[in-house]
KETOR-997657 format. One record per residue: residue in three letters; x, y, z of N, C-alpha, C, O in turn. Coordinates in Angstrom, 1 decimal, padded with zeros to 4 digits. Layout:
! residues N
<rec><type>ala</type><n_c1>X</n_c1><n_c2>Y</n_c2><n_c3>Z</n_c3><ca_c1>X</ca_c1><ca_c2>Y</ca_c2><ca_c3>Z</ca_c3><c_c1>X</c_c1><c_c2>Y</c_c2><c_c3>Z</c_c3><o_c1>X</o_c1><o_c2>Y</o_c2><o_c3>Z</o_c3></rec>
...
END
This chain:
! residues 67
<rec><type>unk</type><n_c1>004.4</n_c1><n_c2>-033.7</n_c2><n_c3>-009.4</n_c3><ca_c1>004.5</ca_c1><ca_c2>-032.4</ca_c2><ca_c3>-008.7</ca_c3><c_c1>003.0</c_c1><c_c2>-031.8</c_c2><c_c3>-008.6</c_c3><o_c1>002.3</o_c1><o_c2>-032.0</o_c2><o_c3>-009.6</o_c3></rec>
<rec><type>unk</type><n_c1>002.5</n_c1><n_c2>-030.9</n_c2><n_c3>-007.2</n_c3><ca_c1>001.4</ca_c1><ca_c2>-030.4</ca_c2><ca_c3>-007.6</ca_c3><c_c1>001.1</c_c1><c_c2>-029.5</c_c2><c_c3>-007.8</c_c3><o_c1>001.8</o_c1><o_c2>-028.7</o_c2><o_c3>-007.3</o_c3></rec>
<rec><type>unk</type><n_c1>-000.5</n_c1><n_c2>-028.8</n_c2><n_c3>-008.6</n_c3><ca_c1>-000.3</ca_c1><ca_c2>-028.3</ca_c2><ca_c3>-009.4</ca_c3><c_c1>-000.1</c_c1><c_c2>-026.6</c_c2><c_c3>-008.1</c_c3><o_c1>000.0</o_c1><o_c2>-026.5</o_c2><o_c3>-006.9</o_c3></rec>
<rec><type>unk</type><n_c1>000.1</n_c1><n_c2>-025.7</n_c2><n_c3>-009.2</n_c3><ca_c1>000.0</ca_c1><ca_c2>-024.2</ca_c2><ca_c3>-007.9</ca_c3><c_c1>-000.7</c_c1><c_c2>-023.6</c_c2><c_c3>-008.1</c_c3><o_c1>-001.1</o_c1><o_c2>-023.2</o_c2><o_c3>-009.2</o_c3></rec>
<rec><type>unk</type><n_c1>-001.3</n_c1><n_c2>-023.2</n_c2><n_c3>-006.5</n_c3><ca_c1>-002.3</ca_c1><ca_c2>-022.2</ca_c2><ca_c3>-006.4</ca_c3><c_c1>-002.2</c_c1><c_c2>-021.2</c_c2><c_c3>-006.5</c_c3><o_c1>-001.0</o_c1><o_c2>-020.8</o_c2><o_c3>-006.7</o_c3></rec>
<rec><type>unk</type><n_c1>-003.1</n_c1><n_c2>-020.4</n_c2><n_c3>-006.4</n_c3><ca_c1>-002.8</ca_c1><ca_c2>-018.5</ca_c2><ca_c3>-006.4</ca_c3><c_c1>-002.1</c_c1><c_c2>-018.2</c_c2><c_c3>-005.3</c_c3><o_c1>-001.0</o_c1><o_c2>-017.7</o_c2><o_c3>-005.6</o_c3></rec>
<rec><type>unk</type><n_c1>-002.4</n_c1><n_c2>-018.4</n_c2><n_c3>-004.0</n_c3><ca_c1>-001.7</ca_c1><ca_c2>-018.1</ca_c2><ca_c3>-002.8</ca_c3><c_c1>-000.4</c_c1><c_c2>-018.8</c_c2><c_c3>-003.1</c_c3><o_c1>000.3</o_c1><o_c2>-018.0</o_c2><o_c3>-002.5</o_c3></rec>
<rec><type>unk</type><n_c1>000.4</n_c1><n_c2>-019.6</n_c2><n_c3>-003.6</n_c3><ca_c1>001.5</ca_c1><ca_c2>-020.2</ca_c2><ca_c3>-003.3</ca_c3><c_c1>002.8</c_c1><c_c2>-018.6</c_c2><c_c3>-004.6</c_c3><o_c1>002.6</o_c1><o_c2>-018.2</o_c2><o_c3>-005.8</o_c3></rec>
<rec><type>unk</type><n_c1>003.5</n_c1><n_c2>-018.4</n_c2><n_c3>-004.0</n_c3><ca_c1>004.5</ca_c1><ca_c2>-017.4</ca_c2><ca_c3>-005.1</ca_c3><c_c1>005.1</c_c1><c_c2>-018.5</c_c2><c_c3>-006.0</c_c3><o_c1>005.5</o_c1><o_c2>-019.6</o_c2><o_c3>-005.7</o_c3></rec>
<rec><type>unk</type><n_c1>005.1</n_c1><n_c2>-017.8</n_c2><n_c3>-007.1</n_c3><ca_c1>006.2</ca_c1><ca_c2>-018.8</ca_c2><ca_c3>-008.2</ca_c3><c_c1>007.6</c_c1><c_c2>-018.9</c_c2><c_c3>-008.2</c_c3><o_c1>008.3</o_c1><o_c2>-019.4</o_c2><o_c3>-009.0</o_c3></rec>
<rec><type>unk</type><n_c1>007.8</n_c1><n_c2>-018.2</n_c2><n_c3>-007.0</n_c3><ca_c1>009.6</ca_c1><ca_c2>-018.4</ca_c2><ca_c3>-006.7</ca_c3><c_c1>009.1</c_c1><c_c2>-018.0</c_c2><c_c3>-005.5</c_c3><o_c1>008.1</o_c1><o_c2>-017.3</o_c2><o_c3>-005.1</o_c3></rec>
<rec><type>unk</type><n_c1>010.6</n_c1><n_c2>-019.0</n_c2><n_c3>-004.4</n_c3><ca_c1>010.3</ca_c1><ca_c2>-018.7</ca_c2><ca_c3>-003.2</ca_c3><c_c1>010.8</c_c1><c_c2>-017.3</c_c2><c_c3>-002.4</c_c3><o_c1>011.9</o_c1><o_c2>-016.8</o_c2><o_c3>-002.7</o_c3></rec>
<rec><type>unk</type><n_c1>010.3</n_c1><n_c2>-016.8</n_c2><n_c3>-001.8</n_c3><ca_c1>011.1</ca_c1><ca_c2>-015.2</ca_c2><ca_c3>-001.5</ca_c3><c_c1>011.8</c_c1><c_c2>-015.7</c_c2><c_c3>000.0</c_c3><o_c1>011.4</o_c1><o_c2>-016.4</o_c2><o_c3>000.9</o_c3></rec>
<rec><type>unk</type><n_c1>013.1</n_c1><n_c2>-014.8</n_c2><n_c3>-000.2</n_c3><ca_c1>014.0</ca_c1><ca_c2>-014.8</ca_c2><ca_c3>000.6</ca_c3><c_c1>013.6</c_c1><c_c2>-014.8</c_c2><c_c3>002.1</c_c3><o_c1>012.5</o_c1><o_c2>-014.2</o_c2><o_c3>002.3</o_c3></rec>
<rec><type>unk</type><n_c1>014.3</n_c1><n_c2>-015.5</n_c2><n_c3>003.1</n_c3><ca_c1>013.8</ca_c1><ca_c2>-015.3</ca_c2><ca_c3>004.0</ca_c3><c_c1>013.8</c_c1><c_c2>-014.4</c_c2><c_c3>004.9</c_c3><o_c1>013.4</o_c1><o_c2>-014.6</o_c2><o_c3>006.1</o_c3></rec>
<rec><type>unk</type><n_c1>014.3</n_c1><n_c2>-012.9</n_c2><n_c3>004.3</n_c3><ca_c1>013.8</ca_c1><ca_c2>-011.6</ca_c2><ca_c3>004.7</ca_c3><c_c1>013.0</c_c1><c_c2>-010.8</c_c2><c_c3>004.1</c_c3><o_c1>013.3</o_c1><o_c2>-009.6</o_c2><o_c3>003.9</o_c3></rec>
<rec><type>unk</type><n_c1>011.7</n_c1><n_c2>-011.5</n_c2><n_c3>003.6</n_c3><ca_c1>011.3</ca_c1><ca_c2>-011.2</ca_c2><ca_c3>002.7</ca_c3><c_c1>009.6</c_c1><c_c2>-010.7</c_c2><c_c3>004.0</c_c3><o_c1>009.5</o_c1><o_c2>-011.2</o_c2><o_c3>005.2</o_c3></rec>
<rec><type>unk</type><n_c1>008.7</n_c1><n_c2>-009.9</n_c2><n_c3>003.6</n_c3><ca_c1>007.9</ca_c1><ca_c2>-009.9</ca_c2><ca_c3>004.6</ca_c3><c_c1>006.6</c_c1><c_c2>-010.8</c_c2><c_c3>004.1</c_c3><o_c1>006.3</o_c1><o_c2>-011.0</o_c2><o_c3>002.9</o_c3></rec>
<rec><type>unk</type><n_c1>005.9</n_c1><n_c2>-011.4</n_c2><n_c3>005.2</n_c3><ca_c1>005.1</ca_c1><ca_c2>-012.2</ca_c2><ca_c3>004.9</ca_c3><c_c1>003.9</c_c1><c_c2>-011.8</c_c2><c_c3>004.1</c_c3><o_c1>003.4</o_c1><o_c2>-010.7</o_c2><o_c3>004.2</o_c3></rec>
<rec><type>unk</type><n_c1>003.2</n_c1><n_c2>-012.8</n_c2><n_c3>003.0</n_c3><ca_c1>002.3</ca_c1><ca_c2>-012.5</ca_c2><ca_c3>002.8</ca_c3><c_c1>000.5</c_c1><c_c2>-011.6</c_c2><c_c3>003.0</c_c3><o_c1>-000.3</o_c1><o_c2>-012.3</o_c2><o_c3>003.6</o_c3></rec>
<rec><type>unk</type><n_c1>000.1</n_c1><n_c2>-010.5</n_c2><n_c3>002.5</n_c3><ca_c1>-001.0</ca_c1><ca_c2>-010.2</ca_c2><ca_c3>003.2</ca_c3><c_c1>-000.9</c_c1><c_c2>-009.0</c_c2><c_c3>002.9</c_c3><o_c1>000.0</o_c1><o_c2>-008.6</o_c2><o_c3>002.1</o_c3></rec>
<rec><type>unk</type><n_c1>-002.0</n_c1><n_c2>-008.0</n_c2><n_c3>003.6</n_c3><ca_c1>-002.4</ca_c1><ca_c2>-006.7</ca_c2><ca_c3>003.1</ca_c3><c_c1>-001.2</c_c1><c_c2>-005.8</c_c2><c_c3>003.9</c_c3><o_c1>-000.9</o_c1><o_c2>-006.2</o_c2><o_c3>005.1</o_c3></rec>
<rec><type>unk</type><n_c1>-000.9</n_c1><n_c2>-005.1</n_c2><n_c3>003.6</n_c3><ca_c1>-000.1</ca_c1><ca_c2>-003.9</ca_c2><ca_c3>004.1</ca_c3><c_c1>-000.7</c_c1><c_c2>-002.5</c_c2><c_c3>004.2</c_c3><o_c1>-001.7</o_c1><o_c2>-002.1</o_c2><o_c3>003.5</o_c3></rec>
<rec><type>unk</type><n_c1>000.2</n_c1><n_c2>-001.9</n_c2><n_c3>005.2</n_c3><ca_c1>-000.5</ca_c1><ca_c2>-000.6</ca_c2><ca_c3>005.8</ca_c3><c_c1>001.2</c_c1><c_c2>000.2</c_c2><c_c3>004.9</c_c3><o_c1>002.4</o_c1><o_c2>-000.1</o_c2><o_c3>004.9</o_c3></rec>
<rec><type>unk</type><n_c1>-000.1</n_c1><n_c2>001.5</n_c2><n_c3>004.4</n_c3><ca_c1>001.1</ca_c1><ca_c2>002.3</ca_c2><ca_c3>004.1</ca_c3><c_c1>001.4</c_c1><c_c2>003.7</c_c2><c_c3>005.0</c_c3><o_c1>000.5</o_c1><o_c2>004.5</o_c2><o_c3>005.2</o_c3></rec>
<rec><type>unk</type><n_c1>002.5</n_c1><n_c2>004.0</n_c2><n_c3>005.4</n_c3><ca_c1>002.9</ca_c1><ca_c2>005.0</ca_c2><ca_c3>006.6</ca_c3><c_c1>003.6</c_c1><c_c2>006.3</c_c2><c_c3>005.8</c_c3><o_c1>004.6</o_c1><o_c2>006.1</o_c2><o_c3>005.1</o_c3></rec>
<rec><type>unk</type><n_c1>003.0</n_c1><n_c2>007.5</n_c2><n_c3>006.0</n_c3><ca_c1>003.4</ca_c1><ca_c2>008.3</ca_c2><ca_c3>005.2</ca_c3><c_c1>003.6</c_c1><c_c2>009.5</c_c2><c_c3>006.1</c_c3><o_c1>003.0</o_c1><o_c2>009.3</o_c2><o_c3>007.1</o_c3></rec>
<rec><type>unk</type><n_c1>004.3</n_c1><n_c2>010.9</n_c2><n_c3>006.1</n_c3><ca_c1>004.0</ca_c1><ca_c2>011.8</ca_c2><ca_c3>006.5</ca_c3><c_c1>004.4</c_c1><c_c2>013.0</c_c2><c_c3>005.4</c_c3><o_c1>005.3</o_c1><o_c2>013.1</o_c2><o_c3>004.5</o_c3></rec>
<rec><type>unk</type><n_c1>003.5</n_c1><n_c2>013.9</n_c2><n_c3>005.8</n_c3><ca_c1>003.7</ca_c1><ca_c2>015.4</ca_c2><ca_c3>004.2</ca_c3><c_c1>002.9</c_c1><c_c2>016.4</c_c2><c_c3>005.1</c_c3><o_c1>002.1</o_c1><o_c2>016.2</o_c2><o_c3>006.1</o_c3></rec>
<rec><type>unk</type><n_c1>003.6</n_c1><n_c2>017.5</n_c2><n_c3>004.4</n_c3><ca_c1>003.2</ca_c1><ca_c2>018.9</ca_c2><ca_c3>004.5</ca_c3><c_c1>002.2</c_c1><c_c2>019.3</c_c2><c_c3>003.3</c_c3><o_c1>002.4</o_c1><o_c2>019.1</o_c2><o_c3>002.1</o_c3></rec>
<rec><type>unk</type><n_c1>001.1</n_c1><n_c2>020.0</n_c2><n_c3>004.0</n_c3><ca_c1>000.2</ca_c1><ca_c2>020.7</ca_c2><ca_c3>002.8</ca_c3><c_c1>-000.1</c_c1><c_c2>022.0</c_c2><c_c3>003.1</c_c3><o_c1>-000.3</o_c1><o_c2>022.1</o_c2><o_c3>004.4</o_c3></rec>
<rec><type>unk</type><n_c1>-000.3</n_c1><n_c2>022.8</n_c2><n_c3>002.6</n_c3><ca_c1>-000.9</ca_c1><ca_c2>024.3</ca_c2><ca_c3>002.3</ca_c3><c_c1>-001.8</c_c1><c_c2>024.8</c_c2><c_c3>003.1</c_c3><o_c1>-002.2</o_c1><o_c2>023.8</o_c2><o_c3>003.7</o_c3></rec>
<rec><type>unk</type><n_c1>-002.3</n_c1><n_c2>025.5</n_c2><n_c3>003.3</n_c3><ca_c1>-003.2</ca_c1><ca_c2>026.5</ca_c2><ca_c3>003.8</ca_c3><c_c1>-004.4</c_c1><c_c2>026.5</c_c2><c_c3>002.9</c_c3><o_c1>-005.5</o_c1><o_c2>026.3</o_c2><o_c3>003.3</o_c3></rec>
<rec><type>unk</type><n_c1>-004.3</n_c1><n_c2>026.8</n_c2><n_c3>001.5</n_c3><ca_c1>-005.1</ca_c1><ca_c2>026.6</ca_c2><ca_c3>000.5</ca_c3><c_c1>-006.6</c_c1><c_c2>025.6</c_c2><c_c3>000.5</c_c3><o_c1>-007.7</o_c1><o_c2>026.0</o_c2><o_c3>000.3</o_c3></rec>
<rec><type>unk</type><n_c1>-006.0</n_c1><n_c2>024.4</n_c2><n_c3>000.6</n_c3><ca_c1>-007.1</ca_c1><ca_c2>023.1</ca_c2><ca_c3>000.9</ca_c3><c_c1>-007.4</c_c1><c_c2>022.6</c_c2><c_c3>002.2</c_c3><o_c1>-006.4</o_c1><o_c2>022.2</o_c2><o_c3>002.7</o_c3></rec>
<rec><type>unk</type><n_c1>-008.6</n_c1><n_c2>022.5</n_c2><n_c3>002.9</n_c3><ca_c1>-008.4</ca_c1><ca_c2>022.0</ca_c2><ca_c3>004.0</ca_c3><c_c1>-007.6</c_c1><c_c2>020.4</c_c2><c_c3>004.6</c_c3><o_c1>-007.7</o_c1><o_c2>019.4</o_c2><o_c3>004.0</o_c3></rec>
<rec><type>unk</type><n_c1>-007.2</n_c1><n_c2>020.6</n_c2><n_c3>005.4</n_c3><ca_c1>-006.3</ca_c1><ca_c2>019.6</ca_c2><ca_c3>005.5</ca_c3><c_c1>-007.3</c_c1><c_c2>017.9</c_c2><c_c3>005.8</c_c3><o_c1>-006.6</o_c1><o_c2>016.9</o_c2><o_c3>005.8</o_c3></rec>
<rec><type>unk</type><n_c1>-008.3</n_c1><n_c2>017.7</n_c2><n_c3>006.1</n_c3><ca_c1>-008.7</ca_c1><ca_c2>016.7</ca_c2><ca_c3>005.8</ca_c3><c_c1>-009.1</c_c1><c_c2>015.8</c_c2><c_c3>004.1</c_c3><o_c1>-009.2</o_c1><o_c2>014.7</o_c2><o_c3>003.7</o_c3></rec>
<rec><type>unk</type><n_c1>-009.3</n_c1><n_c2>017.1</n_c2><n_c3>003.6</n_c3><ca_c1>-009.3</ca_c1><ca_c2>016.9</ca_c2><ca_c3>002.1</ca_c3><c_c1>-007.9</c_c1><c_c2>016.6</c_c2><c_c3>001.4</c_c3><o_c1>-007.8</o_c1><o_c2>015.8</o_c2><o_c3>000.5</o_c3></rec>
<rec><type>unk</type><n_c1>-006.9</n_c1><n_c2>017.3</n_c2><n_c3>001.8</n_c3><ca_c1>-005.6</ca_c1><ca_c2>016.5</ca_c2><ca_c3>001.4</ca_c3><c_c1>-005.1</c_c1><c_c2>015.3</c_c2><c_c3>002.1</c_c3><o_c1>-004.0</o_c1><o_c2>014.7</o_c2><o_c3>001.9</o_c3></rec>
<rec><type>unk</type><n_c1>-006.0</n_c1><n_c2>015.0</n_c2><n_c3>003.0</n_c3><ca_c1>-005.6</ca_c1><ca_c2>013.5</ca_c2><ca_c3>003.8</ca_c3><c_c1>-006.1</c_c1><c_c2>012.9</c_c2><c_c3>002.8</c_c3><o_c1>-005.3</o_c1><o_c2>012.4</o_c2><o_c3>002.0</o_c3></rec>
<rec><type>unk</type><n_c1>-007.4</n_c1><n_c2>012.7</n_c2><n_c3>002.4</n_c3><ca_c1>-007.9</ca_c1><ca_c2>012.1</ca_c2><ca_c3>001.5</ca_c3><c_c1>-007.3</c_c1><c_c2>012.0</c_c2><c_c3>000.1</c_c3><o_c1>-006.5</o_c1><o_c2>011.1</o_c2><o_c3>000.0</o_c3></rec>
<rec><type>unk</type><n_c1>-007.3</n_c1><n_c2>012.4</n_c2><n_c3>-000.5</n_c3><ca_c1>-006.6</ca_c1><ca_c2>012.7</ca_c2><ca_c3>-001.4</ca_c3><c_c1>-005.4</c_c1><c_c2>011.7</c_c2><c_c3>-001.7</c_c3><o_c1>-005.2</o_c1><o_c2>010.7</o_c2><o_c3>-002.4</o_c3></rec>
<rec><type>unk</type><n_c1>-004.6</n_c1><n_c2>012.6</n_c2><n_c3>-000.8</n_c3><ca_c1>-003.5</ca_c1><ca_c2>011.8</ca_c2><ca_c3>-001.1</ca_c3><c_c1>-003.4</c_c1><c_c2>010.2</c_c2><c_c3>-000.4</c_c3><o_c1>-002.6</o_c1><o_c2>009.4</o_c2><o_c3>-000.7</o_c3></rec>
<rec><type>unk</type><n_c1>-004.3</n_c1><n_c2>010.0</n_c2><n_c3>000.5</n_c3><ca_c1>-004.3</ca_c1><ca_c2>008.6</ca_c2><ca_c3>000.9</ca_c3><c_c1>-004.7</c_c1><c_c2>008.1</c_c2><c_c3>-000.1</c_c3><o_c1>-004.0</o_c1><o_c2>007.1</o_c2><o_c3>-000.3</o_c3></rec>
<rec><type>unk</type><n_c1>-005.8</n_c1><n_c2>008.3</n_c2><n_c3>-001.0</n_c3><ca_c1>-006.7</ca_c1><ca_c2>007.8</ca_c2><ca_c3>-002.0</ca_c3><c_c1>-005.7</c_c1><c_c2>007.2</c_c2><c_c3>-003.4</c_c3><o_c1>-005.8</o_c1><o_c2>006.3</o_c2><o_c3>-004.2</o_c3></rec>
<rec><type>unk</type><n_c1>-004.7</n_c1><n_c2>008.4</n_c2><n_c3>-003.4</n_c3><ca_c1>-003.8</ca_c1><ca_c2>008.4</ca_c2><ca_c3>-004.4</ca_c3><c_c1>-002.9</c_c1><c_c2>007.0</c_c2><c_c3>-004.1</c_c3><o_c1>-003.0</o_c1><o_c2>005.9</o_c2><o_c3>-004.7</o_c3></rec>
<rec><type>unk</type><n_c1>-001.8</n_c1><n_c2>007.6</n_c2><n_c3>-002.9</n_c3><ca_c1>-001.1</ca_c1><ca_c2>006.0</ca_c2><ca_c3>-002.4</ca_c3><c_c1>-001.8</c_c1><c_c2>004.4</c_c2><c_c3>-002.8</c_c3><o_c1>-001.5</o_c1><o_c2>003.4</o_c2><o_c3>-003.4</o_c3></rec>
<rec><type>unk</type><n_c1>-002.9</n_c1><n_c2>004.7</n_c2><n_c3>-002.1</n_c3><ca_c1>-003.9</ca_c1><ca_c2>002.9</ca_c2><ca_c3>-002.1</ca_c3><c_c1>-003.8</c_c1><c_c2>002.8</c_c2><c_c3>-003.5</c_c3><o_c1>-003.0</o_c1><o_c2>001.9</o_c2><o_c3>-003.7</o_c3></rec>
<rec><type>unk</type><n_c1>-004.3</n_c1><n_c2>003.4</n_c2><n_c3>-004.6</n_c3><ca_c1>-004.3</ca_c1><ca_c2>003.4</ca_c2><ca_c3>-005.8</ca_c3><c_c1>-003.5</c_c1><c_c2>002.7</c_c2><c_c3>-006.7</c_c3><o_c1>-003.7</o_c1><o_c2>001.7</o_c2><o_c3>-007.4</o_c3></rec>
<rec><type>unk</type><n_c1>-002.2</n_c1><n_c2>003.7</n_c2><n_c3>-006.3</n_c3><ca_c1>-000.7</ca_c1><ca_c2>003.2</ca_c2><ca_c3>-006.9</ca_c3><c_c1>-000.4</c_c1><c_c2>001.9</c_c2><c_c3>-006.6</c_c3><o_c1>-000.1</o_c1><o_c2>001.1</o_c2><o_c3>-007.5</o_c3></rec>
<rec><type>unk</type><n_c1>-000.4</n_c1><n_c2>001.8</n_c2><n_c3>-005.0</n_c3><ca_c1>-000.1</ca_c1><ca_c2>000.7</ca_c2><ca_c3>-004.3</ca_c3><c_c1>-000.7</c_c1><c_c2>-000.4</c_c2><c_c3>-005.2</c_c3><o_c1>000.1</o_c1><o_c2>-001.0</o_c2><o_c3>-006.0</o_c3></rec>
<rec><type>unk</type><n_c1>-001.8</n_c1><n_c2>-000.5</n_c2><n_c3>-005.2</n_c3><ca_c1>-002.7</ca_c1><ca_c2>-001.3</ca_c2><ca_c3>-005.9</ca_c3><c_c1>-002.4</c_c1><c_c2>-002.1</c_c2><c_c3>-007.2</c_c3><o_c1>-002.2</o_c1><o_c2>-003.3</o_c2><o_c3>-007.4</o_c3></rec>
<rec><type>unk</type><n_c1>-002.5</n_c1><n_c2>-000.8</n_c2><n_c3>-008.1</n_c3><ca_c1>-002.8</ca_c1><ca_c2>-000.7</ca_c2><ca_c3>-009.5</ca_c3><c_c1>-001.1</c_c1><c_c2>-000.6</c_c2><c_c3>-010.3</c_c3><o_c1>-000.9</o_c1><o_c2>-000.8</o_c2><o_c3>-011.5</o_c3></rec>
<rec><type>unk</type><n_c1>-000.3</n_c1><n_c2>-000.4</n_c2><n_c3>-009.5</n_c3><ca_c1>001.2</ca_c1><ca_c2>000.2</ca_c2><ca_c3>-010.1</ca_c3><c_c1>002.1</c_c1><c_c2>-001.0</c_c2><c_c3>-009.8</c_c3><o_c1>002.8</o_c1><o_c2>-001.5</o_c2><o_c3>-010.7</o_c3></rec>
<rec><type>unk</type><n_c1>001.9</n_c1><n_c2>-001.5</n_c2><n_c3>-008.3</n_c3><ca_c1>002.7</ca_c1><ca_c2>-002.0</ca_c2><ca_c3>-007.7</ca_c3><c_c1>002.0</c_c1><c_c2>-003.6</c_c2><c_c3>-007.7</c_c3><o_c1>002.6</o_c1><o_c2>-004.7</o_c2><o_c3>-007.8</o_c3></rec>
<rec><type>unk</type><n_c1>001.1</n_c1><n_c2>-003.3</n_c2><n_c3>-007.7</n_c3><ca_c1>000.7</ca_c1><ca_c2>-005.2</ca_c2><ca_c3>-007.5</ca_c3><c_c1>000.2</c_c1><c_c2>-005.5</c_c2><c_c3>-006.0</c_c3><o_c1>000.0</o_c1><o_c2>-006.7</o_c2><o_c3>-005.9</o_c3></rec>
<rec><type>unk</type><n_c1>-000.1</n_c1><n_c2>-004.5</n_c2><n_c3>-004.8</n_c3><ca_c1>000.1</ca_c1><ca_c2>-004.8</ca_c2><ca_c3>-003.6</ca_c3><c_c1>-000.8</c_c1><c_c2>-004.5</c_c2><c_c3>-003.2</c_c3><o_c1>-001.4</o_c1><o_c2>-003.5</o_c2><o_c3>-003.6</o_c3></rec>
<rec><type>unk</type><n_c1>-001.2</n_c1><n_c2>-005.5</n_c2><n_c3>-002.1</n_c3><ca_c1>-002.8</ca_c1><ca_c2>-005.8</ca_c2><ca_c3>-001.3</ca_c3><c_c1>-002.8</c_c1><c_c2>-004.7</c_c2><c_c3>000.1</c_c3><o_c1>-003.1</o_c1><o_c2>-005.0</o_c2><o_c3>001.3</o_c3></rec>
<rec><type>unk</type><n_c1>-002.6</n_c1><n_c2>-003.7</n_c2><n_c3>-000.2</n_c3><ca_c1>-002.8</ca_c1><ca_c2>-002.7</ca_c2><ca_c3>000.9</ca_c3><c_c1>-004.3</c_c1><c_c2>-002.1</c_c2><c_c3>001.6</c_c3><o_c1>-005.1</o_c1><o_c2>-001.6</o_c2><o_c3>000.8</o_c3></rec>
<rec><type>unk</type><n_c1>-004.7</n_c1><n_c2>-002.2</n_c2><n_c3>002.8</n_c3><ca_c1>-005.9</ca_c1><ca_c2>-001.8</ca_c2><ca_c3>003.2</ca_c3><c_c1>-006.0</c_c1><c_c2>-000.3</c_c2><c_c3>003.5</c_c3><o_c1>-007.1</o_c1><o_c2>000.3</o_c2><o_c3>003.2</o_c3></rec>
<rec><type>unk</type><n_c1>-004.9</n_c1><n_c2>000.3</n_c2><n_c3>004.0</n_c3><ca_c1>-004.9</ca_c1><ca_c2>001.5</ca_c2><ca_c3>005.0</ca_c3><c_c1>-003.8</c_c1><c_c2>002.3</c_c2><c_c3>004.5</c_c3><o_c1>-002.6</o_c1><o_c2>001.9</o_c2><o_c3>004.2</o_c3></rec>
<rec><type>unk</type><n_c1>-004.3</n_c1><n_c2>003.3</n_c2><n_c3>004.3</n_c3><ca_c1>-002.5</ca_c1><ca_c2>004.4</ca_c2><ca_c3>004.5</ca_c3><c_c1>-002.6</c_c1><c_c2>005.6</c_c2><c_c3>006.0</c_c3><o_c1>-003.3</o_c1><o_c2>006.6</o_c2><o_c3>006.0</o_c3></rec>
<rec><type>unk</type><n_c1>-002.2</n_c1><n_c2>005.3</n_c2><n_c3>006.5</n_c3><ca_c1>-001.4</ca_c1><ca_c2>005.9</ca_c2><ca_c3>008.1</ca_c3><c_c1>-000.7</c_c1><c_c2>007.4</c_c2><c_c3>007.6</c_c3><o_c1>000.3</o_c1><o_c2>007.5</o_c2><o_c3>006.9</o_c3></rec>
<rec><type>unk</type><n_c1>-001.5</n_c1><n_c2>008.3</n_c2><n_c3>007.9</n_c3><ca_c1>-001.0</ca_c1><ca_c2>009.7</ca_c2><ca_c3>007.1</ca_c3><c_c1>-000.6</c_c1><c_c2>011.1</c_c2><c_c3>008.3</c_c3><o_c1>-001.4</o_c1><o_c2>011.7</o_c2><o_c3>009.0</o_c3></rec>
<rec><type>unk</type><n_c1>000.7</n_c1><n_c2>011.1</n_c2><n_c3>008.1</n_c3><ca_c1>000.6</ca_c1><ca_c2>012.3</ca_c2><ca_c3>009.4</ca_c3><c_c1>001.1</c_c1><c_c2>013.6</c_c2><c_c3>008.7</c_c3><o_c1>002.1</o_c1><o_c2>013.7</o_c2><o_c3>008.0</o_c3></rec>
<rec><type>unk</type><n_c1>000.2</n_c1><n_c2>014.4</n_c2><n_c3>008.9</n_c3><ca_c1>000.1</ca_c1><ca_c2>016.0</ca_c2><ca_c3>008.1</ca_c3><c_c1>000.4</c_c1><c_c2>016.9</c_c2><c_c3>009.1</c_c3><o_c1>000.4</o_c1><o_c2>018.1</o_c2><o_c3>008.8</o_c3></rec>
END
């Protein structure tokens, strides 16, 4: 048997499963008057990638944010 690589999963995923690779995350929120609204784009985009990342295990590049 040979041996496995990093790219290969150690179980095979269903075949509705989505393919391998970086994902975009799609979000939309309401924010305040208080902060300007490109600073809560940031923010919270900064946050998502993060989670995504660090929580979830997932190779995300971009979060898609409509405020």
């Amino acid at each position: 048997m040979p041996a496995k690589t990093d790219s290969e999963p150690a179980v095979r995923p269903p075949a509705s499963a989505l393919p391998p690779g970086p994902l975009t995350i799609e979000a939309a929120f309401t924010a305040s008057f208080v902060r300007p609204l490109p600073e809560n784009t940031e923010e919270l985009g900064s946050a998502l990638l993060g989670a995504a990342a660090e929580q979830l295990g997932l190779a995300t590049v971009t979060a898609d944010l409509r405020g």
